[in-house]
MARBA-3410 file (N, C-alpha, C, O; in Angstrom, 1 decimal):
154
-15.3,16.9,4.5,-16.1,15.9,5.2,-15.3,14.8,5.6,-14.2,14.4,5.3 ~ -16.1,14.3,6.5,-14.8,13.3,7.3,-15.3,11.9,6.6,-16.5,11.6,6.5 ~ -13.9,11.1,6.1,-14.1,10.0,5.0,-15.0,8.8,5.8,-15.7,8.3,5.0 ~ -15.2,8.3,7.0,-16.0,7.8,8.1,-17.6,8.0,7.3,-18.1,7.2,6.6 ~ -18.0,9.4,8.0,-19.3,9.9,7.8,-19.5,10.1,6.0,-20.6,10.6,5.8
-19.0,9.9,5.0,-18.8,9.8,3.8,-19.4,8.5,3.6,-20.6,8.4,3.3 ~ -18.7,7.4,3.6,-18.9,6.0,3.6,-20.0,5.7,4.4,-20.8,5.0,3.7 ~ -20.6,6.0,5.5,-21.7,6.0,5.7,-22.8,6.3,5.0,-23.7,5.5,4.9 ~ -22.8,7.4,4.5,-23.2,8.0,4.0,-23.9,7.7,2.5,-24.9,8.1,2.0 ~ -22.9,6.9,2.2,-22.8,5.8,1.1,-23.2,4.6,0.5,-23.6,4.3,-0.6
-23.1,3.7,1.9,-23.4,2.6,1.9,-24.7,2.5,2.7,-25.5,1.6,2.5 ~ -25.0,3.6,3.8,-26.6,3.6,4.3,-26.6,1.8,5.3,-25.8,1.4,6.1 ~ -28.2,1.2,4.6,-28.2,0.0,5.7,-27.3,-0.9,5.1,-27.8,-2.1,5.2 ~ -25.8,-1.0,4.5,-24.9,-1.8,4.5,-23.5,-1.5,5.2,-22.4,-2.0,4.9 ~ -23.8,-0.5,6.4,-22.8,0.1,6.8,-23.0,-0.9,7.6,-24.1,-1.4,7.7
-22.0,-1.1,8.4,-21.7,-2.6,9.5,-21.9,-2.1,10.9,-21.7,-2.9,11.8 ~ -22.1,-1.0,11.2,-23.1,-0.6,13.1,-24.5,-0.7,12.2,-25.4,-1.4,12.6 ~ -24.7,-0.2,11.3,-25.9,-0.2,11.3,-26.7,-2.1,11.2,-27.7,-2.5,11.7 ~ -25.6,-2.7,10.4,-26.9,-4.4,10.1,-26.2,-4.5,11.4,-26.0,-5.5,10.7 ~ -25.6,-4.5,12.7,-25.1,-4.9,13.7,-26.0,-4.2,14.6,-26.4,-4.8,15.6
-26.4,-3.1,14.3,-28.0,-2.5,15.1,-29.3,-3.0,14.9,-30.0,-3.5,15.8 ~ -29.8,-2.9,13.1,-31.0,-4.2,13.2,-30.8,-5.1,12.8,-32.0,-5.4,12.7 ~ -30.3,-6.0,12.5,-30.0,-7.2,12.4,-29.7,-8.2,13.9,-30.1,-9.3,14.4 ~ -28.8,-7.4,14.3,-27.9,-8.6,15.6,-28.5,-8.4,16.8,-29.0,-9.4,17.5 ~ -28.6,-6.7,17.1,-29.1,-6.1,18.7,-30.7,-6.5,18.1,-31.4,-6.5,19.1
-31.4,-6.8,17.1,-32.7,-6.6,17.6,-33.4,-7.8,17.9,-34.5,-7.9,18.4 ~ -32.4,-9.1,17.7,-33.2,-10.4,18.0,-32.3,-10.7,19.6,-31.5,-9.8,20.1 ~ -32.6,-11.7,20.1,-32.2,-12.3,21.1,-30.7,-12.7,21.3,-30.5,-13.9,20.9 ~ -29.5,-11.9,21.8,-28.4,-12.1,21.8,-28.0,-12.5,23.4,-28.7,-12.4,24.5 ~ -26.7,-12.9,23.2,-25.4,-12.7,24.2,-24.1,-11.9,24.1,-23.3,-11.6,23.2
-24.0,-11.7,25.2,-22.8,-10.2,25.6,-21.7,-11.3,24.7,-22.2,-12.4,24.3 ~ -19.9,-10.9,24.4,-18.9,-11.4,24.0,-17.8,-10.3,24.5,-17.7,-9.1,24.2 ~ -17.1,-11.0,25.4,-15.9,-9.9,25.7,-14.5,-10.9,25.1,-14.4,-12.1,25.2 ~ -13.6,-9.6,24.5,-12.6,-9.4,24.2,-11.6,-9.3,24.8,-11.6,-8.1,24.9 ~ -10.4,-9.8,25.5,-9.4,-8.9,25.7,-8.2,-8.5,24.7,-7.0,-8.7,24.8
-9.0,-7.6,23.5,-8.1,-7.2,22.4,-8.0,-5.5,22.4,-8.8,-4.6,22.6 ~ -6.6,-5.6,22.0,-6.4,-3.6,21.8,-7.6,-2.9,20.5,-8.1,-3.3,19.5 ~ -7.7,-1.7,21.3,-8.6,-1.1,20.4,-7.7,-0.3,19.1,-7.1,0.7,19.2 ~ -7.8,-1.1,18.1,-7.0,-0.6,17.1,-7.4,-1.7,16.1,-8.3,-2.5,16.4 ~ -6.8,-1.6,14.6,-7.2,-2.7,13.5,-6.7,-3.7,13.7,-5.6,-3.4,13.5
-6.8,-4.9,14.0,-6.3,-5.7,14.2,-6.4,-6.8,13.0,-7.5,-6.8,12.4 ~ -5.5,-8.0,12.4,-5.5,-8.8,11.8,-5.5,-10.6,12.3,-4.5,-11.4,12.1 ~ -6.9,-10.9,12.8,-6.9,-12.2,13.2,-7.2,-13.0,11.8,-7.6,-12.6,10.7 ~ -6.7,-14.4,12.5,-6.4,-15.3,11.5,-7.4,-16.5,12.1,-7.6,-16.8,13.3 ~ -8.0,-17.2,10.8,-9.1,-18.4,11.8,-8.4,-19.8,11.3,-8.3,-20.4,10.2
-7.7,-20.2,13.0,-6.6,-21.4,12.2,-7.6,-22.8,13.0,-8.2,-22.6,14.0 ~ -7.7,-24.5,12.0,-7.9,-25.1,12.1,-6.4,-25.9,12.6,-5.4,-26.2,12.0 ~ -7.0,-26.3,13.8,-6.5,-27.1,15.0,-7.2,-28.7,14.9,-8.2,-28.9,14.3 ~ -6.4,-29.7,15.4,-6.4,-30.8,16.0,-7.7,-30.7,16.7,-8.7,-31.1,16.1 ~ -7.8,-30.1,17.7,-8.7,-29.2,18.9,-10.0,-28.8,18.1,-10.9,-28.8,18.9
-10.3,-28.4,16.8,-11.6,-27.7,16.2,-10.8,-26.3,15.7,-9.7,-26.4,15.1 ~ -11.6,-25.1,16.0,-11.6,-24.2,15.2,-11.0,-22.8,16.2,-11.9,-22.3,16.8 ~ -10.0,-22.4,16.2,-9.7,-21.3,16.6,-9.6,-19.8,16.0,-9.4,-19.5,14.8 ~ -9.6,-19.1,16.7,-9.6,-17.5,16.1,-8.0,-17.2,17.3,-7.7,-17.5,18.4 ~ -7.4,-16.3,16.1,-5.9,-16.1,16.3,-5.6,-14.7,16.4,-5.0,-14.2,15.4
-5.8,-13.7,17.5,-5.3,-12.5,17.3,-4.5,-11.7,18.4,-4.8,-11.5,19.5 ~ -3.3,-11.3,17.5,-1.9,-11.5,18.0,-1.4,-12.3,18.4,-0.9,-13.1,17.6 ~ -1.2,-12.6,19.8,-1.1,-13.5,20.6,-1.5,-14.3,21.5,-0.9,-15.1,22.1 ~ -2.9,-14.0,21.5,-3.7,-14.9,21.5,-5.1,-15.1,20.9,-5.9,-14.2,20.4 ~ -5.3,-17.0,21.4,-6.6,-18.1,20.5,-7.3,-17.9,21.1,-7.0,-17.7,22.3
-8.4,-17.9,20.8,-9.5,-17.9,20.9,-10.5,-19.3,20.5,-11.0,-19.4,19.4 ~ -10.8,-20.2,21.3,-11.9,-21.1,20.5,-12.9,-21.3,20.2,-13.8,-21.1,21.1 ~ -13.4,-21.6,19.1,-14.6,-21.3,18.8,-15.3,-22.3,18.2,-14.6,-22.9,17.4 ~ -16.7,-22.7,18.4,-17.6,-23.7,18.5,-17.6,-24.6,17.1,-17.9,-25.8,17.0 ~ -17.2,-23.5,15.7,-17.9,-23.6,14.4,-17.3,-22.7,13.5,-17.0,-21.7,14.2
-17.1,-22.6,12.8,-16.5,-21.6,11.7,-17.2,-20.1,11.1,-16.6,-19.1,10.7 ~ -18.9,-20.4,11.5,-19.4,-19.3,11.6,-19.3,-18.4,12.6,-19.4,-17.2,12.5 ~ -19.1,-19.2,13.9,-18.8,-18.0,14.9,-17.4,-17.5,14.9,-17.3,-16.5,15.6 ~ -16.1,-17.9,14.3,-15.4,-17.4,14.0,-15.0,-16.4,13.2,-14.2,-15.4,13.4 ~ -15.7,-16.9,12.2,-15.7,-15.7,11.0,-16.6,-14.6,11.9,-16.0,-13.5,12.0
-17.9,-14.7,12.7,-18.3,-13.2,13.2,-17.5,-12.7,13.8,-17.2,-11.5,13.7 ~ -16.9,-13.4,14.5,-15.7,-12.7,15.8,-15.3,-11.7,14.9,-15.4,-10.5,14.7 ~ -14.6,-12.9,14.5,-13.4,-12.0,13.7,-13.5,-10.6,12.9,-12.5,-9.8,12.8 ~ -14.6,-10.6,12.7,-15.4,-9.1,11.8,-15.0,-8.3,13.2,-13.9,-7.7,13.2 ~ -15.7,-8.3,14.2,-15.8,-7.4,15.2,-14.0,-7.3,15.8,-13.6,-6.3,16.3
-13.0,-8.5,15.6,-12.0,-8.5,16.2,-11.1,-7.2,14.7,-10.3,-6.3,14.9 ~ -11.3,-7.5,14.0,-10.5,-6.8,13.2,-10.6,-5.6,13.0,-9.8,-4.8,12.7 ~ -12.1,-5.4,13.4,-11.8,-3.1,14.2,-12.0,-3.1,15.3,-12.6,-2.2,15.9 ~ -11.4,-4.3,15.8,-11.1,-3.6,17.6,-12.1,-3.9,18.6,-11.5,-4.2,19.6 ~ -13.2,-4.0,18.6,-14.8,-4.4,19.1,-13.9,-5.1,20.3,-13.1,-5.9,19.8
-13.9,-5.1,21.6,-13.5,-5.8,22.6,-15.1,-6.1,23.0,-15.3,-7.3,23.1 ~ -16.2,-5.3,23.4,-17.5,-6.1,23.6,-18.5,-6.3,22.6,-18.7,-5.3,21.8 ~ -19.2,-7.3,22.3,-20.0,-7.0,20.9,-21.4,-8.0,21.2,-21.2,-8.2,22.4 ~ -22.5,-8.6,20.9,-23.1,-9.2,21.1,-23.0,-10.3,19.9,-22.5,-10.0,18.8 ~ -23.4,-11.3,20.3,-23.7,-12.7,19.6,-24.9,-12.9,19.1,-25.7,-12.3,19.7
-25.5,-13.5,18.1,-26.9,-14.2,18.4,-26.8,-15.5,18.9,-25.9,-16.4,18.6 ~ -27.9,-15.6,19.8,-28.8,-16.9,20.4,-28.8,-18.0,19.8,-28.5,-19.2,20.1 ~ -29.2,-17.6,18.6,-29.8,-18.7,17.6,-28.8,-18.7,16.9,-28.5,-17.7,16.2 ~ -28.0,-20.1,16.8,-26.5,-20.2,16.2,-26.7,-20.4,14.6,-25.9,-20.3,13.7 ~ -28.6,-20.7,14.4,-28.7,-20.8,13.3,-28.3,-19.3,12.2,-27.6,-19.4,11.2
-28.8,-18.1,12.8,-28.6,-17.2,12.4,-26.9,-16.3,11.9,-26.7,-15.5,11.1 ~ -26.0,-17.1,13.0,-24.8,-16.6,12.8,-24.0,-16.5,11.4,-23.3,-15.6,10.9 ~ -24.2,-17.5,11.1,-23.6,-17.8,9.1,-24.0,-16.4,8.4,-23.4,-15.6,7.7 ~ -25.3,-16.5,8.8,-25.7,-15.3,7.6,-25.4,-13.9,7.8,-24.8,-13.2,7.0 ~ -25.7,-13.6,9.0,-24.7,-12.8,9.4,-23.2,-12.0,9.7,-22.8,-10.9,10.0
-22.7,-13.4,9.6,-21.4,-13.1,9.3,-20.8,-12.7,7.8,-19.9,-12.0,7.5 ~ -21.7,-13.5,6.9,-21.2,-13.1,5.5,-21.7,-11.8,5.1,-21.1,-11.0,4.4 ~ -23.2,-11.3,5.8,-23.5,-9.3,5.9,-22.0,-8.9,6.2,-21.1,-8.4,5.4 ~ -21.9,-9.2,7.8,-20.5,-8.0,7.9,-19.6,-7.7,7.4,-19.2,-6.6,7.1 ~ -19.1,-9.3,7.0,-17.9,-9.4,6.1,-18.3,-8.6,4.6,-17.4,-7.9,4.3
-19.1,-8.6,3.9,-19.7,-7.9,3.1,-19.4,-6.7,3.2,-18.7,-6.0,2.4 ~ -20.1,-6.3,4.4,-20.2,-4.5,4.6,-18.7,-4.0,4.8,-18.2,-3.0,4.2 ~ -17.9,-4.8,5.9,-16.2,-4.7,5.9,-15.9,-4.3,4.4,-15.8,-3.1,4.0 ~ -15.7,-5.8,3.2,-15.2,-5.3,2.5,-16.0,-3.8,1.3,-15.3,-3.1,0.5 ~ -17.3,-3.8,1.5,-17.4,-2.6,0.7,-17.2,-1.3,1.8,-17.8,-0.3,1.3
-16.7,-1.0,2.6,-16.1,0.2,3.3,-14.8,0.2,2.8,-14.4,1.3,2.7 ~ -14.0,-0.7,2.5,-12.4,-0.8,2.1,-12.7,-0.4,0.3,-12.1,0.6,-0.2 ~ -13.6,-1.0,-0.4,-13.7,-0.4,-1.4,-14.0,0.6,-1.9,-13.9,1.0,-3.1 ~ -14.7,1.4,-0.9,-15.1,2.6,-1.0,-14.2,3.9,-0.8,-14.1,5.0,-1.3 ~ -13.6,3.0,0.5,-12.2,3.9,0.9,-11.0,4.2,0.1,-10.3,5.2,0.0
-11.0,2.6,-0.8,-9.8,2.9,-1.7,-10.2,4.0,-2.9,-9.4,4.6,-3.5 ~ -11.0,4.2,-3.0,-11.7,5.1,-4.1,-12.0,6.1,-3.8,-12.2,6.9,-4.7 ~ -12.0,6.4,-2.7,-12.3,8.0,-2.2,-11.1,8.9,-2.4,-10.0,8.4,-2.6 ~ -11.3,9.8,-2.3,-10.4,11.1,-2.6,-9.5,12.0,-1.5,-9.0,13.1,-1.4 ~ -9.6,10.4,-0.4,-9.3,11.2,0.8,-7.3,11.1,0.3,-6.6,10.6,-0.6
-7.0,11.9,1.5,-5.2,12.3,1.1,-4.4,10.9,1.4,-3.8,10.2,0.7 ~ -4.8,10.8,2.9,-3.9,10.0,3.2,-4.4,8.5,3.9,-4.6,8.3,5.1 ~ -4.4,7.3,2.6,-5.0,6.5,3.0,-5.2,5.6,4.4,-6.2,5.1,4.8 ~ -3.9,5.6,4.8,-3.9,5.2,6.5,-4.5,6.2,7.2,-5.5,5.7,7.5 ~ -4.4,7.1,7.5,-5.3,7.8,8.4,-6.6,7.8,8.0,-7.5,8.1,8.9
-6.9,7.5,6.8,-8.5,6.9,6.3,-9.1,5.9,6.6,-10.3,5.8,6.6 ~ -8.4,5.3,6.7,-8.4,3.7,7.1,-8.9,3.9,9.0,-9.9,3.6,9.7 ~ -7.4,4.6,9.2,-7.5,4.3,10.8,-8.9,5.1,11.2,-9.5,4.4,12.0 ~ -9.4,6.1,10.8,-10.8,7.0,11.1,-11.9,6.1,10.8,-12.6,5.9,11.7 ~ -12.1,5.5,9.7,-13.2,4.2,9.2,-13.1,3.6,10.3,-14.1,4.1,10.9
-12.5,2.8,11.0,-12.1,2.1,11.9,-12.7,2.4,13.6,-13.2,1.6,14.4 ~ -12.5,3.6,13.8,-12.4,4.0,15.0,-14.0,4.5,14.9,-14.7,4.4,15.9 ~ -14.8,5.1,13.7,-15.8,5.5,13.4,-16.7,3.8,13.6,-17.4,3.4,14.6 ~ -16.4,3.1,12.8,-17.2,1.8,13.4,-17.1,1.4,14.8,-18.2,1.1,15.3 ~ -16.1,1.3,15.5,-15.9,0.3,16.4,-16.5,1.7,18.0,-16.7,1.2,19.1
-16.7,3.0,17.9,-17.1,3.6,18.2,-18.7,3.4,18.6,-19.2,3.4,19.7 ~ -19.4,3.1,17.0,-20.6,3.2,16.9,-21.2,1.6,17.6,-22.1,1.5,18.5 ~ -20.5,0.7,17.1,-20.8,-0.4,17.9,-20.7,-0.4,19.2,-21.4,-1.1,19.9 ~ -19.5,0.5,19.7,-19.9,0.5,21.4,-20.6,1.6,21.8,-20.5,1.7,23.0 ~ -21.2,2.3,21.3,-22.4,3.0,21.3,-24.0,2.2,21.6,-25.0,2.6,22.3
-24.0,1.1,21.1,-25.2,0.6,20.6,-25.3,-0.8,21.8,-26.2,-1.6,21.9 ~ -24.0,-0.7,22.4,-23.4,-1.7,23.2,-23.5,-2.9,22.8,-23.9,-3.1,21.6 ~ -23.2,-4.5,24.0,-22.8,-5.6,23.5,-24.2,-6.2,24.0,-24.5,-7.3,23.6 ~ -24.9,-5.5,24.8,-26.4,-6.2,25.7,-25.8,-6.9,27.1,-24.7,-6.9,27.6 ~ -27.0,-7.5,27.4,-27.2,-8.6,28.4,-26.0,-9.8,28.4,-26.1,-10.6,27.5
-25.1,-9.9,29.2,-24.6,-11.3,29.4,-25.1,-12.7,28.7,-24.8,-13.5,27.8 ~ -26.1,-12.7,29.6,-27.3,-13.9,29.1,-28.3,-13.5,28.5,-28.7,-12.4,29.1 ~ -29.2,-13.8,27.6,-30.4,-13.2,27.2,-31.8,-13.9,28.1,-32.0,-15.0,28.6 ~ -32.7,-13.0,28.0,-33.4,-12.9,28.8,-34.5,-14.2,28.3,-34.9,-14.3,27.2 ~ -35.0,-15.2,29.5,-36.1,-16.2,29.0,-37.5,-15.8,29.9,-38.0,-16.2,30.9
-37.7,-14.9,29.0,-39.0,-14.4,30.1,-40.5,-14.6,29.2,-41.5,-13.9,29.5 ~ -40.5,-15.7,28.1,-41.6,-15.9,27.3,-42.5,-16.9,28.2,-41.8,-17.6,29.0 ~ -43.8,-17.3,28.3,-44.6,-17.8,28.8,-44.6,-19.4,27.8,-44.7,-19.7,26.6 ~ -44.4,-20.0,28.9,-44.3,-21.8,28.0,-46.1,-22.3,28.4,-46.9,-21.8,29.1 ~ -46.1,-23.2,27.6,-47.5,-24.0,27.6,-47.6,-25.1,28.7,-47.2,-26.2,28.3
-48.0,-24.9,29.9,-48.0,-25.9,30.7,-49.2,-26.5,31.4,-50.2,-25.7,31.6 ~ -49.3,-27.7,31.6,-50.6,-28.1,31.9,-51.4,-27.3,33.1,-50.5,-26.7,33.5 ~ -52.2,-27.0,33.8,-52.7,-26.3,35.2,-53.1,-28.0,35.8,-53.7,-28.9,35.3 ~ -52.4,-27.8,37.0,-52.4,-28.6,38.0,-53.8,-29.2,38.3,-53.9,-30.0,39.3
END
């Protein structure tokens, strides 16, 4: 069995496409493009003079607040070059500590598994999430304001 669909398998609604399916895609988001390689990558969230940047490889990224950093970064560290945001910046904190969550219990799970060869376990985890998230895609650019406001009749 392939160590990917295992860990899924495992962790169920704490797998990170899945709270990134109902959790992120199902409220009101925005698209986020990357120009990062599709591979694991190790970004760094360095505080600047400037506010709050996200660091990967060679290049920053800036970012509003420390929660939207930390989300990035979840999606930047398996590769996710498009992913969606939420709207509501209230929401981003909490969300970021799910992923980061679900991140680290896939690594714990991995190191515990019985597979042969841990980097190629690793690299399959990896390519199996960042897969599934562009599956599920990043959405709309902008999100849609198509609710009816309360306005007086003329």
């Amino acid at each position: 069995m392939d160590v990917a669909a295992e860990i899924n398998s495992q962790l169920a609604d704490e797998w990170l496409p899945t709270i990134y399916e109902k959790k992120v895609r199902s409220q009101r988001t925005r698209a986020f493009k990357l120009e990062i390689p599709k591979r694991e990558n190790d970004p760094r969230i360095l505080y600047t003079l400037l506010g709050i940047e996200l660091k990967i490889g060679r290049r920053r990224i800036s970012c509003p607040d420390l929660a939207t950093a930390r989300y990035i970064r979840v999606f930047a560290r398996i590769g996710c070059s498009e992913f969606a945001i939420p709207y509501d910046i209230t929401q981003i904190s909490g969300l970021a500590d799910e992923l980061e969550t679900a991140w680290q219990r896939a690594l714990l799970l991995l190191a515990g598994s019985q597979f042969a060869d841990p980097t190629t376990g690793r690299r399959r985890l990896v390519k199996s999430m960042r897969d599934q998230i562009a599956a599920i895609g990043p959405g709309e650019p902008m999100p849609l304001f198509d609710r009816e406001t309360r306005q007086r009749n003329p």
